[in-house]
C-alpha positions as CSV (number, residue, x, y, z in Angstrom):
1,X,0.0,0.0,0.0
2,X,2.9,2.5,0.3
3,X,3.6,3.0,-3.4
4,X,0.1,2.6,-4.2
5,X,0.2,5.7,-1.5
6,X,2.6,7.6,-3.4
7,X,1.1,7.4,-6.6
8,X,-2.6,8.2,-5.2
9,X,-0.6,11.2,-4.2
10,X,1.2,12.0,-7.1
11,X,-1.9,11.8,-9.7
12,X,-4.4,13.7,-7.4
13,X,-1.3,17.0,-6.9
14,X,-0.8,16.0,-11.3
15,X,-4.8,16.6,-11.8
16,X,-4.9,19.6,-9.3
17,X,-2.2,20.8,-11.2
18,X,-3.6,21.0,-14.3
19,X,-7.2,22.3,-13.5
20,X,-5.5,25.4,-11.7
21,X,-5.8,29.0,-13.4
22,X,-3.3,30.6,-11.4
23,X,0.2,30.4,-10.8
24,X,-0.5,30.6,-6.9
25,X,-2.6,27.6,-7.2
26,X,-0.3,25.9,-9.1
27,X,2.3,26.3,-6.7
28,X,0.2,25.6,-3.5
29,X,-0.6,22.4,-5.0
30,X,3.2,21.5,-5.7
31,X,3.9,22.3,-2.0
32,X,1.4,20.1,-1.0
33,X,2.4,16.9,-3.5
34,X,6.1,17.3,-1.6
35,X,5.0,17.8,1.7
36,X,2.5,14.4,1.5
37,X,5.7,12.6,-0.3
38,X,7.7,13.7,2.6
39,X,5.0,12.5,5.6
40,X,5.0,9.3,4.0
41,X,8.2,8.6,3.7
42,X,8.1,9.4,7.3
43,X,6.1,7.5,8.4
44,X,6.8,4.4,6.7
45,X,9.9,5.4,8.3
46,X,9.2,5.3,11.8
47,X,6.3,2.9,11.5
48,X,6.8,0.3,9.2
49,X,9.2,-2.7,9.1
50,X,11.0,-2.9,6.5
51,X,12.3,-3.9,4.2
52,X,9.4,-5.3,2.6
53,X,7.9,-6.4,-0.6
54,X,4.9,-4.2,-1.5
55,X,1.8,-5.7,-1.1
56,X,1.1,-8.1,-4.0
57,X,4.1,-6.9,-6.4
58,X,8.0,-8.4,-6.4
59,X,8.9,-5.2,-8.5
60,X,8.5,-2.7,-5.9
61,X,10.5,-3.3,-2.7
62,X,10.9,-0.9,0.3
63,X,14.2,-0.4,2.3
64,X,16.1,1.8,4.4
65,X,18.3,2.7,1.4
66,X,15.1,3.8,-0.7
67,X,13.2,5.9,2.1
68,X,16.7,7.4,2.7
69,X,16.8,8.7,-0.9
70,X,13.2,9.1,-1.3
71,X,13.1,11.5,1.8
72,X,16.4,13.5,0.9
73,X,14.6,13.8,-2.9
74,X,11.0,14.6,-1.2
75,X,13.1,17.7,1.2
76,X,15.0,18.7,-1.8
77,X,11.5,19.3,-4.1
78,X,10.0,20.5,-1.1
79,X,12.5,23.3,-0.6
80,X,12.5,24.1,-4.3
81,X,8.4,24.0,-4.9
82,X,8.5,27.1,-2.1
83,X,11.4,28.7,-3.7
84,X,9.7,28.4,-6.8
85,X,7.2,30.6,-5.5
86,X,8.4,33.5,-6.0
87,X,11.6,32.7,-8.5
88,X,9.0,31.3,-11.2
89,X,7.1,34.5,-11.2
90,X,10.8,36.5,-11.4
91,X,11.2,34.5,-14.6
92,X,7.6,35.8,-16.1
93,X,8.7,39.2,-15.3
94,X,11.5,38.9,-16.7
95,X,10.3,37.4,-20.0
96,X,11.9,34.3,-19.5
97,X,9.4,31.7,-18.8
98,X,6.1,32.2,-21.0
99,X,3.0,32.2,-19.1
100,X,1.6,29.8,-21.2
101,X,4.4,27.4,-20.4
102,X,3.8,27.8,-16.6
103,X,1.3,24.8,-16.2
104,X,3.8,22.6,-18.0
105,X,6.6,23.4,-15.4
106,X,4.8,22.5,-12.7
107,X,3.3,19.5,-14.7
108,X,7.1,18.4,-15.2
109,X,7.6,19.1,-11.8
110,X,5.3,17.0,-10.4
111,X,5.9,14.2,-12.8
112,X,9.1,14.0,-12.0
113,X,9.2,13.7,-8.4
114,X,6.7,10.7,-8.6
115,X,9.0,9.5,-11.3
116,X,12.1,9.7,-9.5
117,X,9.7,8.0,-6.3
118,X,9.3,4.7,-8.3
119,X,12.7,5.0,-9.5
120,X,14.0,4.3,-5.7
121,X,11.6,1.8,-4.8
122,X,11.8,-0.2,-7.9
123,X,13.4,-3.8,-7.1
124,X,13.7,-5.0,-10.5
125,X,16.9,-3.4,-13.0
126,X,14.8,-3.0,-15.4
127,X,11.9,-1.2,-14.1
128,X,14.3,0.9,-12.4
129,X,15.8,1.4,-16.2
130,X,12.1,2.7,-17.3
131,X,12.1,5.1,-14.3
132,X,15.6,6.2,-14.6
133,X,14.6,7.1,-18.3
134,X,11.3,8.9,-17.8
135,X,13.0,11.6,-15.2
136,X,15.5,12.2,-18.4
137,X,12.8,13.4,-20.1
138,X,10.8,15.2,-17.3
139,X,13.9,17.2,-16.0
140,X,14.8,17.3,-19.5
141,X,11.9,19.3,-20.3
142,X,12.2,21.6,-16.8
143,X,15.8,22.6,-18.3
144,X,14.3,23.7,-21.8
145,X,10.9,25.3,-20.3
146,X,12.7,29.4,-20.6
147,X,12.8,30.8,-23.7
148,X,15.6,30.7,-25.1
149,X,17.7,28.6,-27.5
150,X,20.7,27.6,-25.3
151,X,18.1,25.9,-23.0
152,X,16.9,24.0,-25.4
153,X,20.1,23.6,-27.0
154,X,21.1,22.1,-23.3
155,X,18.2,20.0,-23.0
156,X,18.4,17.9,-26.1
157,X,22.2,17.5,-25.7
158,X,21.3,16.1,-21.5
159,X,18.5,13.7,-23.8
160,X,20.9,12.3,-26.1
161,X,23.6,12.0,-24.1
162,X,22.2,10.2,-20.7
163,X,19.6,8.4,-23.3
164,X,22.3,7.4,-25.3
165,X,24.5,5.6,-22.9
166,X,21.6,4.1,-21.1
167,X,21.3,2.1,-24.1
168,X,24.5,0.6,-23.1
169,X,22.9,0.1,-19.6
170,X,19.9,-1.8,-22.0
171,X,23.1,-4.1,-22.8
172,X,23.9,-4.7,-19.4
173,X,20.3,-5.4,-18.4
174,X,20.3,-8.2,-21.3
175,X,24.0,-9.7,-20.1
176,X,22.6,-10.0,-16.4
177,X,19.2,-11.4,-17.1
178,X,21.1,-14.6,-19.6
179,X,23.6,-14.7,-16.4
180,X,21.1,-15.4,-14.1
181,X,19.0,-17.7,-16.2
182,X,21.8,-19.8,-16.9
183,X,22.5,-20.2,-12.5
184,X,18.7,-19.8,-11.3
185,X,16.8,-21.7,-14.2
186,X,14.6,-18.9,-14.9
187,X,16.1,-15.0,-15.8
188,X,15.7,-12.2,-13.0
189,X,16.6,-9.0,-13.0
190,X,15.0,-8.1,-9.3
191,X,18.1,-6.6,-6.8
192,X,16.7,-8.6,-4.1
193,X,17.1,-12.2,-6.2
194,X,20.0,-11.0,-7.7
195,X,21.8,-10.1,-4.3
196,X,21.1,-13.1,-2.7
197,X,22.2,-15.5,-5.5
198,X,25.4,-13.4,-6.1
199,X,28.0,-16.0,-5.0
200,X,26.5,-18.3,-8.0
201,X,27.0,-15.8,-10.6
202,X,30.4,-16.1,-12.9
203,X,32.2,-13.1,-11.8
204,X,33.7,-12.8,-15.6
205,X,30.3,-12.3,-16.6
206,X,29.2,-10.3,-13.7
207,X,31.6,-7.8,-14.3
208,X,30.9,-7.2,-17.5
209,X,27.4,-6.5,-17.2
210,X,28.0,-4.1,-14.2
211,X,30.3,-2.5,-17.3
212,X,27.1,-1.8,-19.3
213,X,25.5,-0.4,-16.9
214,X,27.5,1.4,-15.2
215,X,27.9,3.6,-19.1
216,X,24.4,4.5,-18.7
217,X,24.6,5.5,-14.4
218,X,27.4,7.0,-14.7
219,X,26.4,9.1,-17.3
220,X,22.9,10.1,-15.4
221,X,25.5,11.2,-12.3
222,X,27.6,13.1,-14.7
223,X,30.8,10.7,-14.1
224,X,33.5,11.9,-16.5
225,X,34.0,11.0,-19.3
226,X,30.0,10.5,-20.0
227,X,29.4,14.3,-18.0
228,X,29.8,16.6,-21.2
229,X,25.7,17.2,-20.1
230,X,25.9,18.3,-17.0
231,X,27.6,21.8,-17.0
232,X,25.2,23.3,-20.1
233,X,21.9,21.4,-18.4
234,X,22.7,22.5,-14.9
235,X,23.6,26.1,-15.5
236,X,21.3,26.7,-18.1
237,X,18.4,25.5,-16.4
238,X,16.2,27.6,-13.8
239,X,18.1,27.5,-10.8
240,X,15.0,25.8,-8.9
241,X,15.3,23.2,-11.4
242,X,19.7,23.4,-10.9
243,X,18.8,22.2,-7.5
244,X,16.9,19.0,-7.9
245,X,18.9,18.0,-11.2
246,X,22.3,18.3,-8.7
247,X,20.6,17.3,-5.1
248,X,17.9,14.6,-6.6
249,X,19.0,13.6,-10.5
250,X,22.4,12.8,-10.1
251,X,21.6,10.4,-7.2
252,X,19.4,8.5,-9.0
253,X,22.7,7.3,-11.3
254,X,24.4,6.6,-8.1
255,X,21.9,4.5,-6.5
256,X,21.9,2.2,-9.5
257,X,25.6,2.1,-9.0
258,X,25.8,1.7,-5.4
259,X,22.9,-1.5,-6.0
260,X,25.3,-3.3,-8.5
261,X,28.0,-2.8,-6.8
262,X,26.6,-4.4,-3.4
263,X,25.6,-7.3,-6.0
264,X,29.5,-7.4,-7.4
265,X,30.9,-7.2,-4.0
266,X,29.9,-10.8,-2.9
267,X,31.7,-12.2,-5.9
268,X,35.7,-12.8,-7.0
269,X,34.9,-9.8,-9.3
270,X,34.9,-7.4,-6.4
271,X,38.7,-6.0,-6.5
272,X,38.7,-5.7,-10.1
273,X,35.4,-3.3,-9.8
274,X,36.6,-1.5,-6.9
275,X,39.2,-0.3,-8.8
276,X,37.5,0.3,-11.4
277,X,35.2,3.0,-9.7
278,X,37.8,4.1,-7.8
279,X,39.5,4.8,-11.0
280,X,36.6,6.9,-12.3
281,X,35.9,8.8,-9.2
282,X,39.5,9.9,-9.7
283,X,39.2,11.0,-12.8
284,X,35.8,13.0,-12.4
285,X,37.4,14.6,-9.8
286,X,40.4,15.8,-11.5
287,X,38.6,16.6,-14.9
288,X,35.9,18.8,-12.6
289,X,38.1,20.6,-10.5
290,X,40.5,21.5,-13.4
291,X,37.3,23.0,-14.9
292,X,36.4,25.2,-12.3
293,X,39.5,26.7,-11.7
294,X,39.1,28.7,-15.3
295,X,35.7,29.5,-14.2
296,X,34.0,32.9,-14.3
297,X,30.3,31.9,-14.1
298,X,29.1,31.1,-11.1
299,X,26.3,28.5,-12.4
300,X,28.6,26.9,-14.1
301,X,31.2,26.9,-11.2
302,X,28.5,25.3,-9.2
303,X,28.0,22.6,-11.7
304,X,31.5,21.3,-12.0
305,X,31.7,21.3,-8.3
306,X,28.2,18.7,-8.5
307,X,30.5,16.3,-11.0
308,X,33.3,16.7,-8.2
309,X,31.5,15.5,-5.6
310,X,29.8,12.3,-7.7
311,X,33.5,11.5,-8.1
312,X,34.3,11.5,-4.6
313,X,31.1,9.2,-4.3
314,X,32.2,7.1,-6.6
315,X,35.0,6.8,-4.7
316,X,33.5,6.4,-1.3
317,X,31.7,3.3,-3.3
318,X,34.5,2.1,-4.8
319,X,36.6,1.4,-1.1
320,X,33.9,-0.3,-0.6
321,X,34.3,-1.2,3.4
322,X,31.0,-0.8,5.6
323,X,32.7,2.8,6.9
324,X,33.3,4.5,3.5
325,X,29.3,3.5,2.8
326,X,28.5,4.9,5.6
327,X,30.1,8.3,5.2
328,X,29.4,7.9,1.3
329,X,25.7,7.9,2.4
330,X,26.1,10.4,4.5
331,X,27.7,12.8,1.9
332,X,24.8,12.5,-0.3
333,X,23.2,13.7,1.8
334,X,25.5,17.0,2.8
335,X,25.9,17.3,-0.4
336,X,22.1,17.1,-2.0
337,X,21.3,19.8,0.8
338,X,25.1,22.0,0.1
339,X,24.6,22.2,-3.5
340,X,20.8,23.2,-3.4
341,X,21.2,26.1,-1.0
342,X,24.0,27.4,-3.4
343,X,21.9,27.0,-7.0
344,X,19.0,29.0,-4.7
345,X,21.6,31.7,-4.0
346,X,22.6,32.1,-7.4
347,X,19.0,32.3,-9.0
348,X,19.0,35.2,-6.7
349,X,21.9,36.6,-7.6
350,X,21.4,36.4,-11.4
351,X,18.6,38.0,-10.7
352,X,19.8,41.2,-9.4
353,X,22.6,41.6,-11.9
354,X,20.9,39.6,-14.6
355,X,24.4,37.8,-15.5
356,X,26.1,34.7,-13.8
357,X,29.5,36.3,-14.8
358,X,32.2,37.3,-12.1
359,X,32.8,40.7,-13.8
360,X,29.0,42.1,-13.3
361,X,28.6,41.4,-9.8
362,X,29.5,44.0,-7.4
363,X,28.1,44.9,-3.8
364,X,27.0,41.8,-3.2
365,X,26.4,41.7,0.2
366,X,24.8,45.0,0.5
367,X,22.8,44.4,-2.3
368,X,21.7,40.9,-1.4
369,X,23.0,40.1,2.1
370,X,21.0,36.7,2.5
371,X,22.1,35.1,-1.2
372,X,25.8,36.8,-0.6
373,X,25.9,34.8,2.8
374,X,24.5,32.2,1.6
375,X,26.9,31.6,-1.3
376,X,29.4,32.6,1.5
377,X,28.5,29.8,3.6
378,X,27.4,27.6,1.1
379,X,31.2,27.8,-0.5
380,X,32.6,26.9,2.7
381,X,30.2,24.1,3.1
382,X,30.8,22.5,-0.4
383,X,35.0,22.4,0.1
384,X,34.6,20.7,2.9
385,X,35.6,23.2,5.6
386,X,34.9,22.1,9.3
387,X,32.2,22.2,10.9
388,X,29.9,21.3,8.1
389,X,28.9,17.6,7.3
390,X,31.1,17.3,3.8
391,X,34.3,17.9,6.4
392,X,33.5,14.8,8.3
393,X,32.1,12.5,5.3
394,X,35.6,13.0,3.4
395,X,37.8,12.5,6.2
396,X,36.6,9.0,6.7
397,X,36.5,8.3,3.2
398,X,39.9,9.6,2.5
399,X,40.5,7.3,5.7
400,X,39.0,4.4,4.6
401,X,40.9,4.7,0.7
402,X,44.3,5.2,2.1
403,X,44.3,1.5,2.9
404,X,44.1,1.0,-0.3
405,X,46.0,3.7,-2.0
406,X,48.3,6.3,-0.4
407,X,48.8,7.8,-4.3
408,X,45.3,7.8,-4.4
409,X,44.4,10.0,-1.3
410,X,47.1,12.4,-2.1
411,X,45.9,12.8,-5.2
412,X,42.4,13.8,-4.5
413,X,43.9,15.8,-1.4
414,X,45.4,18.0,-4.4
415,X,42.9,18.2,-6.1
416,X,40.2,19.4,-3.3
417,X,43.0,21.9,-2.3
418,X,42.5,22.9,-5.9
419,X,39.1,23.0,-5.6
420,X,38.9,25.4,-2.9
421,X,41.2,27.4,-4.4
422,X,38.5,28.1,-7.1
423,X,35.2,29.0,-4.7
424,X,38.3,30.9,-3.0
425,X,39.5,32.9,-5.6
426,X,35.5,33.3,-6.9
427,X,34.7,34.7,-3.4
428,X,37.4,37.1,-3.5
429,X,36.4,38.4,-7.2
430,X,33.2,38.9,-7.3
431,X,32.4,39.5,-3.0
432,X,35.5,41.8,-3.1
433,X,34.2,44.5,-6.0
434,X,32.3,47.2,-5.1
435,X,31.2,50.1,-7.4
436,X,33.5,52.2,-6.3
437,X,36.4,49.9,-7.8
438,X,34.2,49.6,-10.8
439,X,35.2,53.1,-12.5
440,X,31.2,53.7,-12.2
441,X,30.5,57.3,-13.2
442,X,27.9,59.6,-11.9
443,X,25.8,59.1,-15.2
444,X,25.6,55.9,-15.0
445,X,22.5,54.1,-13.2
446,X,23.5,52.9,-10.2
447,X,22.5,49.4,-9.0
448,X,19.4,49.2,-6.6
449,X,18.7,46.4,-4.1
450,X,16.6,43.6,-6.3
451,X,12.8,42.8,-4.4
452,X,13.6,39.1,-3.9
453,X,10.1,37.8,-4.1
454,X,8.2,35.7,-1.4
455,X,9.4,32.1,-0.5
456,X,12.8,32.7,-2.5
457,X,15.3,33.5,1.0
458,X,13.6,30.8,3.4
459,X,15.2,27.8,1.6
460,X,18.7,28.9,1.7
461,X,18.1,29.8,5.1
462,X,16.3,26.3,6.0
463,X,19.6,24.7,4.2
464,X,22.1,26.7,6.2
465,X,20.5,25.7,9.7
466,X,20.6,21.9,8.6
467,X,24.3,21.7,7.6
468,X,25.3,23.9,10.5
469,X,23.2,21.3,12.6
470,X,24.2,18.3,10.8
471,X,27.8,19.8,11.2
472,X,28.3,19.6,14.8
473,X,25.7,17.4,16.1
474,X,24.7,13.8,14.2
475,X,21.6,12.7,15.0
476,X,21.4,8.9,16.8
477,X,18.3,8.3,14.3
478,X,20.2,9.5,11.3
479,X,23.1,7.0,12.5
480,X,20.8,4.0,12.9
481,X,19.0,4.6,10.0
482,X,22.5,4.6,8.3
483,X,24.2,1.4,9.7
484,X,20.7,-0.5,8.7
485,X,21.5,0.5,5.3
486,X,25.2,-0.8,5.4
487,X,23.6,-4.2,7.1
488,X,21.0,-4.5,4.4
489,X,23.5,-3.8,1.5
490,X,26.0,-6.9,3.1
491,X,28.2,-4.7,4.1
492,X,28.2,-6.0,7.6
């Protein structure tokens, strides 16, 4: 009954949706579909055993692992639905987003948080597959929904792209359900069937299926070199919709890859793939970070930074012991509620100097104290400064990796100094310049303050208070709730 729950849910918030008139209704009704997604999840949380089959269906399966990233997804399009409020009706104003397109952004909207739901709870590969594809095409359409020809540009370059190597994922799907067949007399493709038959699967075999599909994951997480998406999507889109594609849509990638992995784990095949992801994380990392140090747009800045920190997940999975999981789950989540807060700021702050470059902002923080800080803090979050949650999450992976490689950790230790550098030497550009240092002359039109509009400030500062919380205190619930994950997974 929980799915059937969810999608009661989603198709009654889909049909008040489009029988609305009014952006405010639309809205309200967006709010509503997020907050009911995140009581369930809730309370099936704190109420229900699981895991558990749903009732009367082997292709939907409910864990801690799912609720986990069905909550963090439900928060994330919670926070954006109420900073949509007023950023959505900056965008008409501005002549960016048609009126006439506004009932299918929140259609998309809706679509795709039920979308990305089923995706989570799906327990067969291949459903999950089906999922996986349809919240291409839904976030997809939320990044081409301005008018303008870049984002459409953008869009059909994410479709082709993450469609096109999940075709290779299709591969991997066909590979794994033979394997299976061939050990279990009948082909599967369910995690649960799959995970506990693991040890009679040929780990030549295995491994080359988990190949496949990692192609057409990894591409869906923006893991280099199938990433060449992800900078044009993310900073082109609507910085409501930057948020869930780098807090929600990349995750969904990296829970297919975390699931095969805890399959490959139980098999001879294990080292070879841990290396193998550990490999890629690397790389990602580098081929991000080098990126944002030539940076001078700050959505853009931001996106690189969300393909850093897939790498270090990858990574994280990759070590593979029941710590790094546990600090790898931990960073998705620092990191879904880190990056959101700073794609917030920055719709903000392209609002008021209608630009993302470095050179047009000036006076930031008097002109737009709670964005300013809120990059501010946000920045300081994101490299991983103590106290906030990413500090702690990669320490113990670095920990937990220089077992296994002491090039390795050094490595990425250069590379995150690197990283810093470039939020460092942003901050000091564009937080530095006032109008003063300028040259601006007295005939010129000074800037005022932009009215940010209702509903747009309350997320950052909602995002700020959780990492500063989640920063020095960890909550006992978020640790069990953590550790039953590792358990379920094998890890333990």
């Amino acid at each position: 009954m929980i799915i059937l729950g969810y999608l009661v849910v989603g198709a009654v918030s889909l049909a008040l949706i489009l029988l609305s008139k009014s952006h405010r209704t639309m809205n309200a009704f967006s709010i509503l579909h997020t907050l009911a997604f995140l009581a369930i999840g809730l309370y099936v949380l704190l109420t229900t055993a699981v895991p558990a089959f749903e009732a009367g269906s082997e292709y939907f399966y409910v864990d801690h692992l799912s609720i986990y990233e069905v909550l963090i997804a439900a928060l994330l399009f919670f926070l954006a639905s109420i900073y949509a409020n007023g950023y959505v009706e900056s965008l008409m104003q501005a002549r960016e987003l048609h009126r006439s397109n506004l009932k299918i952004f929140y259609t998309a909207f809706s679509l795709l948080l039920t979308t990305v739901t089923m995706a989570f709870f799906s327990d067969n590969l291949a459903l999950f597959w089906i999922f996986a594809e349809l919240t291409t095409v839904f976030s997809a359409a939320l990044v081409a929904i301005l008018s303008a020809k870049e984002n459409i540009d953008a869009a059909f370059k994410y479709i082709f792209i993450a469609s096109g190597a999940m075709l290779f994922s299709f591969i991997g799907l066909i590979f794994l359900y033979t394997l299976s067949g061939e050990v279990l007399g009948s082909g599967t493709l369910n995690w649960t069937v799959l995970t506990a038959n693991a040890t009679l699967l040929s780990p030549k075999m295995l491994t080359a299926s988990f190949v496949f599909l990692f192609i057409g994951f990894a591409a869906k997480s923006g893991i280099f070199p199938f990433h060449t998406w992800l900078p044009d999507a993310h900073s082109k889109a609507p910085s409501a919709v930057s948020a869930i594609l780098s807090g929600v849509l990349l995750n969904v990638g990296m829970y297919g890859i975390l699931r095969m992995y805890a399959i490959v784990r139980q098999t001879q095949a294990e080292h070879l793939v841990s290396q193998f992801l550990m490999g890629f994380g690397l790389l990602t990392i580098a081929f991000a970070v080098l990126n944002m140090l030539l940076q001078k747009n700050l959505k853009m800045l931001i996106a690189f930074s969300s393909m850093e920190h897939m790498g270090i997940i990858l990574l994280g999975i990759g070590v593979g012991t029941p710590l790094s999981l546990f600090w790898t789950l931990f960073y998705v989540l620092a990191h879904s509620l880190t990056k959101a807060s700073l794609f917030f700021s920055a719709g903000i702050l392209h609002r008021q100097y209608e630009s993302n470059l470095i050179q047009d902002m000036r006076d930031v923080l008097s002109l737009q104290p709670v964005a300013g800080w809120g990059f501010i803090i946000g920045s300081f979050a994101i490299v991983g400064m103590p106290p906030f949650p990413i500090f702690s999450a990669k320490f113990f992976i670095l920990l937990e990796a220089f077992g296994f490689s002491k090039f390795l950790v050094f490595a990425v230790l250069l590379l995150l100094v690197i990283a810093s550098a470039a939020f460092a030497r942003f901050l000091i550009e564009a937080f530095s310049r006032s109008s003063k240092d300028t040259g601006i002359g007295e005939s010129e039109t000074p800037l005022h303050p932009y009215i940010v509009r209702k509903g747009m400030k309350f997320p950052i500062l909602a995002i700020i208070f959780m990492i500063l919380a989640l920063g020095v205190f960890f909550p006992e619930s978020l640790e069990n709730l953590l550790n039953e994950i590792v358990h379920e997974l094998g890890y333990i």
